[in-house]
C-alpha positions as CSV (number, residue, x, y, z in Angstrom):
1,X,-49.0,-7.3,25.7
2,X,-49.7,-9.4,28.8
3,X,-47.1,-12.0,30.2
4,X,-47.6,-15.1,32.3
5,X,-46.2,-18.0,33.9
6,X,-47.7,-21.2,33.5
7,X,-48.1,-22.5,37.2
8,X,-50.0,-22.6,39.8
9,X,-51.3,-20.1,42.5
10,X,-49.8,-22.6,44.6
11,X,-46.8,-24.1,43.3
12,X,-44.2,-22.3,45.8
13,X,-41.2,-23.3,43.8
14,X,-42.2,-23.7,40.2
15,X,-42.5,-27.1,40.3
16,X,-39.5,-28.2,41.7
17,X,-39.0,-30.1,45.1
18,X,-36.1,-29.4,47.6
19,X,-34.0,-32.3,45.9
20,X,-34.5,-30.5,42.4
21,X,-33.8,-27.3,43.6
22,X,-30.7,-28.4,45.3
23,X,-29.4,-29.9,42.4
24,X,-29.8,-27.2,40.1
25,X,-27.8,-25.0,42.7
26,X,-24.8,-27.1,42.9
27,X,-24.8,-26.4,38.8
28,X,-25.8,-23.0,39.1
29,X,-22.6,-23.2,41.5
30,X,-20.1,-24.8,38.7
31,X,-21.7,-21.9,36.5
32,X,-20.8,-19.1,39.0
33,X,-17.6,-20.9,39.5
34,X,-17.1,-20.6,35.7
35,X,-17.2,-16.7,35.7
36,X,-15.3,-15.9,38.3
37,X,-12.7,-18.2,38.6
38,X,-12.1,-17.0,34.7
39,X,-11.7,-13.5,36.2
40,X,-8.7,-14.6,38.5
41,X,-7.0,-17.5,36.9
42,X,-4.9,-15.4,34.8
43,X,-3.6,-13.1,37.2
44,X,-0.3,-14.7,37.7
45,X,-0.1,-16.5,33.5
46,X,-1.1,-13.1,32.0
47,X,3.0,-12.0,31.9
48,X,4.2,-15.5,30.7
49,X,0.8,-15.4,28.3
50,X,1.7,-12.1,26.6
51,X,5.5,-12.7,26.6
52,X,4.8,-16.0,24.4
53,X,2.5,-14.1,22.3
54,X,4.6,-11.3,22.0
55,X,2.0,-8.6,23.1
56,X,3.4,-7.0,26.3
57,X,2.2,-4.0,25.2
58,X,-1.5,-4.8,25.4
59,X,-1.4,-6.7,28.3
60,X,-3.7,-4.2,29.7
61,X,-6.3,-5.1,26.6
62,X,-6.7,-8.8,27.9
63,X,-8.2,-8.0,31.1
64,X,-10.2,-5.1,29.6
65,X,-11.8,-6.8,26.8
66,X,-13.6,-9.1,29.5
67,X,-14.4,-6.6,31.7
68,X,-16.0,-4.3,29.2
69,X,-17.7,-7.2,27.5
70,X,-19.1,-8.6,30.3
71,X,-20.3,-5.2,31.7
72,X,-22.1,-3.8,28.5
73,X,-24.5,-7.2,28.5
74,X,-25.2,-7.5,32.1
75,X,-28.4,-5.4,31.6
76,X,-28.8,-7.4,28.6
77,X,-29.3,-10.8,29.8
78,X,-31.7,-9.6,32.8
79,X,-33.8,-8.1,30.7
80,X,-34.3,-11.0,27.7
81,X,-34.3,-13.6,30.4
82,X,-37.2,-12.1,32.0
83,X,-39.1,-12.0,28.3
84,X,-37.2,-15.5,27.1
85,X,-37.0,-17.5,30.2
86,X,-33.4,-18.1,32.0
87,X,-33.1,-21.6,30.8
88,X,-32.5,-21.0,27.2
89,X,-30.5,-17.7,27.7
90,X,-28.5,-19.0,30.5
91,X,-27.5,-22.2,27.9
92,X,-26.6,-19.6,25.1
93,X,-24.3,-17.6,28.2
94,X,-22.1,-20.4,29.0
95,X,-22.2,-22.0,24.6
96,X,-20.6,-18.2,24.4
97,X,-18.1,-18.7,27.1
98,X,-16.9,-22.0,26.3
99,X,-16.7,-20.6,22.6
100,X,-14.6,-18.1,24.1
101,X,-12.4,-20.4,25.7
102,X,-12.0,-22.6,23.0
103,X,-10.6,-19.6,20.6
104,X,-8.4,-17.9,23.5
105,X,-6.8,-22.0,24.4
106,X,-6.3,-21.8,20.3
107,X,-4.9,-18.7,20.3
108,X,-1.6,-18.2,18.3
109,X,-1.1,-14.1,18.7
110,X,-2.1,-11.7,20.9
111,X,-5.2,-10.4,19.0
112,X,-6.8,-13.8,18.8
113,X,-6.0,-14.2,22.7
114,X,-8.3,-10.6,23.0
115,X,-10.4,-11.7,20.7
116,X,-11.0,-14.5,23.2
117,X,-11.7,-12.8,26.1
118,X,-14.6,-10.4,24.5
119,X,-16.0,-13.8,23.3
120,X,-16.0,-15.0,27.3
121,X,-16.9,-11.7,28.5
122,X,-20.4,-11.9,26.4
123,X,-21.1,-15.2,27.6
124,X,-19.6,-14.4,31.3
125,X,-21.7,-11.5,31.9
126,X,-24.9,-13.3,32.1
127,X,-23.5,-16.2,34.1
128,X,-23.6,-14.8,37.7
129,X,-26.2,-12.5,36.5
130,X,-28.4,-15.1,35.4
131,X,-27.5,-17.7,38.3
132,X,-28.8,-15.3,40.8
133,X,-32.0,-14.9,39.0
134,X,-32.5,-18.8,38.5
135,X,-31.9,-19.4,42.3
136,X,-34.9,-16.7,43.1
137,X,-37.5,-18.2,40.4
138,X,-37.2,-21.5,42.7
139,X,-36.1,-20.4,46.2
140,X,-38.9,-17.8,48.5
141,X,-36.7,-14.3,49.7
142,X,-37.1,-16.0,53.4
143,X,-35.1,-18.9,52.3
144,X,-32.9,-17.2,49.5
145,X,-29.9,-15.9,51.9
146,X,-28.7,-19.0,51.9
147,X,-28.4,-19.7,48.9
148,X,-27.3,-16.7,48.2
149,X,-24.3,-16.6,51.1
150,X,-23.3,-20.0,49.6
151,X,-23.0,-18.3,45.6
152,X,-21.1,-15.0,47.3
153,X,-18.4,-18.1,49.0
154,X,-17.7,-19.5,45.5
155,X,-16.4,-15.9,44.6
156,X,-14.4,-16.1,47.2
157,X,-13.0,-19.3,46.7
158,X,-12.2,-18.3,42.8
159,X,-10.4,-15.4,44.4
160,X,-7.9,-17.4,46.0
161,X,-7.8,-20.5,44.1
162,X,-7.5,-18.7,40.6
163,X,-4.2,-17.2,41.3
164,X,-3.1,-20.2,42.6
165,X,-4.3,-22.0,39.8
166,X,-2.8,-20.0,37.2
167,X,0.3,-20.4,38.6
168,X,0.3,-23.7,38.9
169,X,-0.5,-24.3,35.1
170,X,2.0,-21.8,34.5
171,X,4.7,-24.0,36.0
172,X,3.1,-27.1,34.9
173,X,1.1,-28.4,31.9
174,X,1.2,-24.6,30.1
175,X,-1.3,-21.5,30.0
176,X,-3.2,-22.7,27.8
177,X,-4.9,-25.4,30.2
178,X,-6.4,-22.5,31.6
179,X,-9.1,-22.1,28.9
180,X,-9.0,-25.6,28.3
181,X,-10.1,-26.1,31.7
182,X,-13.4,-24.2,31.5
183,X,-14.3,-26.7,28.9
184,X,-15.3,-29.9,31.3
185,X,-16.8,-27.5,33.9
186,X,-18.7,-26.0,31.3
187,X,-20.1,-29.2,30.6
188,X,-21.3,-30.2,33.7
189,X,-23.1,-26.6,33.6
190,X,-25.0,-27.2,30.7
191,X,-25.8,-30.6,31.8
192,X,-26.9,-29.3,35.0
193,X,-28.7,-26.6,33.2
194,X,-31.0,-29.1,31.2
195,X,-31.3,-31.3,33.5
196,X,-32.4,-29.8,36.5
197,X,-33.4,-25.9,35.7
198,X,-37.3,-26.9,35.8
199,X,-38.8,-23.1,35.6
200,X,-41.8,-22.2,34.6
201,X,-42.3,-21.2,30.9
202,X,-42.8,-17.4,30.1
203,X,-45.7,-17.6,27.9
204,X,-47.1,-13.8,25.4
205,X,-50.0,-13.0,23.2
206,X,-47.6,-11.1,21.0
207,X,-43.8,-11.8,20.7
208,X,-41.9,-9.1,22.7
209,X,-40.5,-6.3,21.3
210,X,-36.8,-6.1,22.2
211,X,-34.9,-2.5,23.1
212,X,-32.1,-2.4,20.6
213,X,-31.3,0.8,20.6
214,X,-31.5,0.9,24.3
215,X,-28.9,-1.9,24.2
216,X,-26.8,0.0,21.6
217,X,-26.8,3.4,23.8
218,X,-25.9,1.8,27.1
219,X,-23.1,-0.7,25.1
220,X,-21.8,2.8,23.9
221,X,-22.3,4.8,26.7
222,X,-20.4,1.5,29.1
223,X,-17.9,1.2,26.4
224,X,-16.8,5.0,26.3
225,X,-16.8,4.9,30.4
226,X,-14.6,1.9,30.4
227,X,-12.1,3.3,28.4
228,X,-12.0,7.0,29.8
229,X,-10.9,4.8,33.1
230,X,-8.6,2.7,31.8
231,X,-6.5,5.0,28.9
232,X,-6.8,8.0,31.5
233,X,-3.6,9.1,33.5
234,X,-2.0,6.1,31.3
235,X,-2.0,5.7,27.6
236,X,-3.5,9.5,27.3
237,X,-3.5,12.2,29.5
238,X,-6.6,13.2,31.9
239,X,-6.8,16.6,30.6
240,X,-6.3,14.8,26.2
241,X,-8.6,15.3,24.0
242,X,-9.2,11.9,23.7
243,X,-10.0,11.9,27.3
244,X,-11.9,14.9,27.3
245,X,-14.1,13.0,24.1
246,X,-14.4,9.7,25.9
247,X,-16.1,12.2,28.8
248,X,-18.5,13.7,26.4
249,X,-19.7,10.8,24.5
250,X,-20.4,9.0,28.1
251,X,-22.2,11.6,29.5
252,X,-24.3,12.4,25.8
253,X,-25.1,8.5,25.5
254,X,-26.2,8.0,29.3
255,X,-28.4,11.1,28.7
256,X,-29.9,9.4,24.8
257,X,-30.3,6.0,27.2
258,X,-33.1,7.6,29.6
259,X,-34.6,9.2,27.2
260,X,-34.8,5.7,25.1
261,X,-35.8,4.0,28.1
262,X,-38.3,6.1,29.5
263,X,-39.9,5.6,26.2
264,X,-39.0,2.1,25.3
265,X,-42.0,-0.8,25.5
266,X,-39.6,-3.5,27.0
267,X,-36.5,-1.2,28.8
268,X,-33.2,-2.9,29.4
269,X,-33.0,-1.0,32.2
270,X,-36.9,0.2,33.3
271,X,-36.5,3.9,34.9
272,X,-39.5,2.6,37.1
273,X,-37.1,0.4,39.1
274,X,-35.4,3.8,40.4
275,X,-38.6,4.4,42.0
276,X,-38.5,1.7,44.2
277,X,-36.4,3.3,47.3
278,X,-34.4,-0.5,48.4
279,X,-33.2,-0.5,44.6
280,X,-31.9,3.2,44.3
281,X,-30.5,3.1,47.8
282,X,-28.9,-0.5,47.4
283,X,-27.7,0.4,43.5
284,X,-25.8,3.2,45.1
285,X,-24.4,0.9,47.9
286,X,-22.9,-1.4,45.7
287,X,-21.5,1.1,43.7
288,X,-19.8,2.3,46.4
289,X,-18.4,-1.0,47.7
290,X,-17.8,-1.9,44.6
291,X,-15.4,0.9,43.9
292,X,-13.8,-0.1,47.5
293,X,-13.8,-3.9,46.9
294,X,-12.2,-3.8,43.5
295,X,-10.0,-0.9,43.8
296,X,-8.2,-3.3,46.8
297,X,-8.7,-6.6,45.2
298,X,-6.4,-5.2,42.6
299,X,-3.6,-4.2,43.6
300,X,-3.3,-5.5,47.0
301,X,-1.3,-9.0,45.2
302,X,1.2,-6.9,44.0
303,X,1.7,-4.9,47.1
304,X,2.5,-8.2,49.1
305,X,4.8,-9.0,46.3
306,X,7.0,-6.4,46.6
307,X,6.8,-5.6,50.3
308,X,7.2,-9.1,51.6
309,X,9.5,-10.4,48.8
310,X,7.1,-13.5,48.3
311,X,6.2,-14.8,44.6
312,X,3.2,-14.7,43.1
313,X,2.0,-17.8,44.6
314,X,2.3,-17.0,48.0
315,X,1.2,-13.5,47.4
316,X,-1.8,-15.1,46.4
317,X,-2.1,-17.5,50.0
318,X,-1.8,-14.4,52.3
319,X,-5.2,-13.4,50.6
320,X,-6.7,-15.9,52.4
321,X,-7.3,-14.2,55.2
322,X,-9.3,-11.6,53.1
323,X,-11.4,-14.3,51.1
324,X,-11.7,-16.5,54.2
325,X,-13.4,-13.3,56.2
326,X,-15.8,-13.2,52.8
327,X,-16.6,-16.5,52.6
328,X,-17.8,-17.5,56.6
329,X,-19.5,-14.0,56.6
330,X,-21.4,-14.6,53.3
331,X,-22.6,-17.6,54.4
332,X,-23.4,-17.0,57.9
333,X,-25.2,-13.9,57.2
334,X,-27.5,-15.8,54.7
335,X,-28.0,-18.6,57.2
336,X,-28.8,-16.0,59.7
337,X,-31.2,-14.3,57.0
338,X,-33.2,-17.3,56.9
339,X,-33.6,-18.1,60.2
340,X,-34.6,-14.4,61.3
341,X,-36.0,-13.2,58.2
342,X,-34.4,-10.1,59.1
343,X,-31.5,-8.5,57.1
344,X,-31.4,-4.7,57.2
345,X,-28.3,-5.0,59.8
346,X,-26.6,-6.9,57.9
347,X,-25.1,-5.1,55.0
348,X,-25.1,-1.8,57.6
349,X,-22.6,-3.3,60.0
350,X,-20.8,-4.3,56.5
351,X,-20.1,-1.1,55.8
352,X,-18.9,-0.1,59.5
353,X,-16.3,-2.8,59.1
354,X,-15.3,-2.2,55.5
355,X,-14.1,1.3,56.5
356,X,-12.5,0.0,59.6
357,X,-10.8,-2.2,57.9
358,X,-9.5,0.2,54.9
359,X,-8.5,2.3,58.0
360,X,-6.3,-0.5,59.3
361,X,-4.8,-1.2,55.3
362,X,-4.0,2.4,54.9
363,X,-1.9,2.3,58.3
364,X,0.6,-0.6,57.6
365,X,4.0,0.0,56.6
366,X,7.1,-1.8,55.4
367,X,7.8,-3.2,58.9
368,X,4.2,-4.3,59.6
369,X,4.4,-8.0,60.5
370,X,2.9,-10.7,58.0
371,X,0.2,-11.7,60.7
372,X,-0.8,-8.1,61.5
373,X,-1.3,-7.6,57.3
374,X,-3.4,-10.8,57.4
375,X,-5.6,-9.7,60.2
376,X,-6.7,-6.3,58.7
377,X,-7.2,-8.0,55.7
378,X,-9.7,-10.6,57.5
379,X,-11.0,-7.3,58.6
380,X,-11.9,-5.7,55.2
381,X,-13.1,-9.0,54.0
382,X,-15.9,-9.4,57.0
383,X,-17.1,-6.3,55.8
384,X,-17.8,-7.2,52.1
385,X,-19.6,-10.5,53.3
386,X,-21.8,-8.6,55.0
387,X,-22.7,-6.8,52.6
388,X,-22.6,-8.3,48.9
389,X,-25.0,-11.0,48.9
390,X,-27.7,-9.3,51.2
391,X,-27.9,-6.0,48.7
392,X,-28.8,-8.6,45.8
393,X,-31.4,-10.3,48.1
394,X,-32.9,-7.0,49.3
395,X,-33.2,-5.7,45.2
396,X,-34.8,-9.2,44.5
397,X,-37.3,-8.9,47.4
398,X,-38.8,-5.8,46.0
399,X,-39.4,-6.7,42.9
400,X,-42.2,-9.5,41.4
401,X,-40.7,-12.8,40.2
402,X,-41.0,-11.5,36.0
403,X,-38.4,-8.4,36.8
404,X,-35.9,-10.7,39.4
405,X,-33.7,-10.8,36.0
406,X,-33.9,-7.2,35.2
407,X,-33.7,-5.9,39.0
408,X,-30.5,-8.1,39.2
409,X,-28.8,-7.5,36.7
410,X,-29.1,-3.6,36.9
411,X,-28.1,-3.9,40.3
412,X,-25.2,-5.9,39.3
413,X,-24.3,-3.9,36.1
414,X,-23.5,-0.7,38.2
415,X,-21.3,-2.8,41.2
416,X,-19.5,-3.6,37.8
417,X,-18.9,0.0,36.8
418,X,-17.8,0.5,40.4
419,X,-15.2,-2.1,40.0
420,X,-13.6,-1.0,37.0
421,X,-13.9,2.9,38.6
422,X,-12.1,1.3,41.4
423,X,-9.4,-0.2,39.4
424,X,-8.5,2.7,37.3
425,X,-8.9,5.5,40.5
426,X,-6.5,3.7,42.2
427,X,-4.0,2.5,39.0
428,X,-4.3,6.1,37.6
429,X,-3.1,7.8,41.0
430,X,-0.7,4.7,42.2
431,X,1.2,4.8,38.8
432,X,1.6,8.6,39.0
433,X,2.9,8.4,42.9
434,X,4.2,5.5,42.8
435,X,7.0,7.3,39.9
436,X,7.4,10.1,41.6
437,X,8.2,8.7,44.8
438,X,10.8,6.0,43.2
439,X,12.6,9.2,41.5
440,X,12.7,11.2,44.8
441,X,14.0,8.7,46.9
442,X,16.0,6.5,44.1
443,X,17.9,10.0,43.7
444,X,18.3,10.3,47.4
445,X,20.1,6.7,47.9
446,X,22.8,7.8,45.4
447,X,20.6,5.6,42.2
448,X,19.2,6.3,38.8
449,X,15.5,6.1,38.4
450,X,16.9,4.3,34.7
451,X,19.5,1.8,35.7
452,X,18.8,-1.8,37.7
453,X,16.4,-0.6,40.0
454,X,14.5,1.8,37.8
455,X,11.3,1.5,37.3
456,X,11.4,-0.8,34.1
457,X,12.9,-3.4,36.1
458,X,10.9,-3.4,39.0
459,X,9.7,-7.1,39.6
460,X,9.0,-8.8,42.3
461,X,12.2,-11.2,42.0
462,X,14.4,-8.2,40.9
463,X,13.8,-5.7,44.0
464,X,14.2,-8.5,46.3
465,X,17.5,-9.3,45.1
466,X,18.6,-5.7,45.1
467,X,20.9,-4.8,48.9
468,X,19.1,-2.9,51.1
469,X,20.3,0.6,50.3
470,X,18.1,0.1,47.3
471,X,15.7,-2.2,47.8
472,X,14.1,0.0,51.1
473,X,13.7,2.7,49.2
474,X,11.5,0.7,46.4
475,X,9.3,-0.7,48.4
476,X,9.0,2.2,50.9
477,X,8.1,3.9,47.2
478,X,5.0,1.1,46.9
479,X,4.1,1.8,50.5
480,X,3.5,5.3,50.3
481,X,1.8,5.4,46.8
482,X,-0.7,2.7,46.8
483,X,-1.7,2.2,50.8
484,X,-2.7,6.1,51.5
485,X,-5.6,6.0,48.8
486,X,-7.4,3.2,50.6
487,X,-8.2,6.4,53.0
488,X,-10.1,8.4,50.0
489,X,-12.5,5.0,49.8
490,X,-12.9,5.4,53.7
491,X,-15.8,8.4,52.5
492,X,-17.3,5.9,50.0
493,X,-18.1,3.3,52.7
494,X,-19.6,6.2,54.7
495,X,-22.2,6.9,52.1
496,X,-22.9,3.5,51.7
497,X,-23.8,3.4,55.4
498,X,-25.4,6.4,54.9
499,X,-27.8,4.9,52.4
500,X,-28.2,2.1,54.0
501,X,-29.7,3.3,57.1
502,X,-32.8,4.6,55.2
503,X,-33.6,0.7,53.4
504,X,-37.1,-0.1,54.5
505,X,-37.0,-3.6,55.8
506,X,-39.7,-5.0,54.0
507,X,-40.9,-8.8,55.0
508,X,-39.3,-11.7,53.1
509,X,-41.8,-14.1,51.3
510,X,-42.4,-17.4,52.0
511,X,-43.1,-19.0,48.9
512,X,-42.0,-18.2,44.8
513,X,-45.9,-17.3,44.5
514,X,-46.6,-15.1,47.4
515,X,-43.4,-13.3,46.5
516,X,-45.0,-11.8,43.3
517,X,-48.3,-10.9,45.2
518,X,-46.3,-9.0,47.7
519,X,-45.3,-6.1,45.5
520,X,-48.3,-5.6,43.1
521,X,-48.9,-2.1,42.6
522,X,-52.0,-0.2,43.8
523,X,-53.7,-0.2,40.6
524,X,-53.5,-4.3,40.4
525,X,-54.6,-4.3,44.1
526,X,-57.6,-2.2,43.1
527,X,-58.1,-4.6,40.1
528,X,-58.2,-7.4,42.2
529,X,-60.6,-6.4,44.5
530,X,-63.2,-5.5,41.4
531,X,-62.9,-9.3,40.2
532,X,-63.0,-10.6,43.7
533,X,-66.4,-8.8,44.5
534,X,-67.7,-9.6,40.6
535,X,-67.2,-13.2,41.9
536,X,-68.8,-13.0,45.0
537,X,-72.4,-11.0,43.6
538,X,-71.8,-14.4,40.4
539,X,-71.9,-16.6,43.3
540,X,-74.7,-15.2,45.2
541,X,-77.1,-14.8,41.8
542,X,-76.4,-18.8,41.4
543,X,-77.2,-19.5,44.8
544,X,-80.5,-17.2,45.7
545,X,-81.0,-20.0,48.5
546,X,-78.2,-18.5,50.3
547,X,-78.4,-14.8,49.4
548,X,-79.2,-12.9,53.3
549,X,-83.0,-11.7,54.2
């Protein structure tokens, strides 16, 4: 089976010209902006949401069903998009979402409303995923960083404005409006999409055969990590048996999924990639700051909440700092990218700063001024805007223009497992210090761990109406059990350093075409060559005139 694209040689951008180009980015922007505002917006509606619908006790379940969705398909779209084309797959991505949103707006219980959410997280995994790929079909490596600086600021926006957002429609119109919502921007996606997404067609002699059953194995093998993270140290024990299972059947179907794919005509996830160093060291970089990243991003709203005594709204403005240090970052470092067309440095002085600034977060206490909180927060977020955007540009630069999708999205796939690691490491171990240390020192102020200021009525509102005697003690509680594990990811940024040292800084192209003739392999080299030199002895047996003495 042979693949092409139908341009040519030297059509740089696929047809498109700077005007095009920037016009499908600003709707590959409302796409990102889709997926991961969705991701943030219900933050502060999800207790309102679940107390309506009467399901406070699978709260948990309506952030999960979108993470695990979205995760299991990541893999997925890269890998049809590169056989399919993006345009088509990217319009069937956001038809899913907005599906998705339609149901969870509709939703009169909570097992539509989760229901809902595995309908977005099918369609949301391939939105980022496949916006990435787009933007390097049409934009060279050398001029991608910008592009791709600009994409990491809109997930920094969404990280601030989502909160907000939520809790603004919360107060205001209702919940709901928060699915409703993703309904006009979807539209202006899809318009975008058909309008202005001008890629060249992916044309085959046969029709491609698709890996089902390695799609099945890594859905299963995704599915089973997922939920040994998020039922572990909560809804079952770490040591269950249901734990213990979920363990098994993860490690057995990650095992079935290379053998599958080692073996597999059109892999979701090609084994060969691993052999390319800048993937496997990159793959494990994200992983690592993902972890990091995630693991903060989580719990760090609730932490300000309590400690400060500030609802959730203004919990979510003294993020700021954090996204703010993302967003200039991101975007000066792509800038910066273009201009030099190096990168390498980039991502490594990331990490340096990423641990710095977990350093500084695991050092605060309950006296540590609002400014000082800020600043180390600024801190940790310089650090990831470094590094996020330039890892997917150095995986894309190493790989031909008919595996961008597949490169991407396997890069992106395990960042994702990172960030749901991260979430349960540091849920699993807060939640079981966090009620230790409220019994210890409840007990020592002379107060029940079950009346007023037990644990079941610890909200934000509640502990900072409580007098001092007790309300110290809480928060000193939150203090000491969630800010000392930010020093056990201070290793993980280490490694990603580590790694990252040992990325060979391989020249960005120029142009879409050269891109692909950058990384042929040996072999096609070696091909190359043959047809050259048949072409030259053709040309020198139809002009005999010109053949030497």
């Amino acid at each position: 089976m042979t693949t092409s694209l139908a341009k040519t040689p030297g059509d740089t951008t696929a047809g498109t010209d700077r005007r095009s180009v920037m016009l499908l980015f600003i709707g590959l922007m409302v796409t990102m902006l889709l997926a991961s505002l969705n991701q943030t917006v219900l933050s502060t509606a999800l207790p309102t949401i679940v107390g309506e619908l009467q399901g406070v006790d699978q709260m948990t379940w309506v952030i999960t069903a979108y993470i695990l969705a979205s995760t299991i398909v990541m893999p997925v779209y890269g890998k049809i998009s590169d056989l399919l084309g993006r345009k088509p797959v990217l319009l069937a991505a956001i038809m899913l979402f907005l599906a998705g949103s339609v149901v969870g707006a509709l939703a009169g219980n909570i097992t539509w409303l989760i229901f809902a959410r595995v309908l977005q997280g099918l369609g949301g995994g391939g939105l980022m995923i496949l916006s990435q790929a787009a933007i390097a079909d049409v934009v060279p490596a050398r001029e991608r960083g910008r592009y791709m600086g600009i994409l990491g600021a809109v997930f920094a926006v969404s990280s601030v404005a989502g909160p907000l957002l939520g809790g603004w429609l919360t107060e205001g119109p209702g919940w709901r409006w928060a699915f409703w919502l993703n309904l006009p921007l979807g539209a202006l996606a899809i318009v975008a999409t058909i309008a202005f997404m001008k890629l060249p067609k992916v044309q085959h002699e046969v029709r491609p055969r698709m890996d089902y059953a390695g799609m099945a194995l890594i859905a299963g093998a995704t599915t089973s990590l997922v939920l040994l993270c998020t039922w572990g140290g909560h809804t079952y024990d770490w040591v269950s048996p249901q734990i213990i299972g979920l363990g098994i059947a993860t490690v057995v179907l990650a095992a079935l999924f290379i053998v599958v794919e080692r073996r597999a005509e059109n892999p979701v996830i090609p084994m060969s990639l691993f052999a390319d160093r800048n993937f496997t060291l990159t793959t494990i970089a994200n992983l690592m700051i993902g972890v990091a990243m995630f693991g903060a991003l989580g719990y760090m709203p609730t932490y300000i909440q309590m400690v400060t005594g500030v609802d959730a709204t203004e919990a979510g403005l003294l993020m700021i700092p954090m996204m703010g240090g993302l967003l200039i970052t991101s975007i000066a470092s792509g800038q910066a990218v273009a201009r030099t067309g190096r990168y390498k440095m980039f991502p490594i002085i990331g990490s340096i700063v990423m641990g710095i600034g977990l350093v500084l977060i695991a050092s605060m206490h309950i006296t540590t001024p609002t400014w000082v909180m800020c600043t180390y927060l600024a801190v940790f977020g310089i650090g990831i805007g470094l590094s996020m955007q330039i890892l997917t540009l150095i995986v894309q630069n190493s790989f031909p223009v008919s595996m961008v999708g597949t490169a991407t999205a396997a890069n992106n796939y395990f960042r994702q497992v990172g960030a749901t690691l991260g979430s349960a490491i540091v849920g699993s171990i807060f939640a079981s210090r966090l009620a230790t240390l409220l019994t210890e020192k409840l007990a020592g102020s002379g107060a029940g761990a079950g009346d007023a200021a037990g644990r079941n009525g610890l909200t934000p509102a509640a502990v900072n109406a409580l007098p001092d005697a007790l309300r110290i003690p809480i928060i000193e509680s939150y203090n000491e059990a969630l800010l000392p594990i930010f020093l056990f990811f201070v290793p993980l940024a280490a490694i990603a350093l580590v790694v990252l040292v040992f990325v060979k800084e391989k020249p960005l192209a120029t142009s879409v075409a050269r891109e692909a003739a950058e990384v042929l392999t040996e072999e096609e080299l070696l091909t190359e060559a043959e047809m050259i030199t048949v072409e030259a002895a053709n040309t020198a047996e139809a002009s005999p005139s010109r053949a030497p003495r």
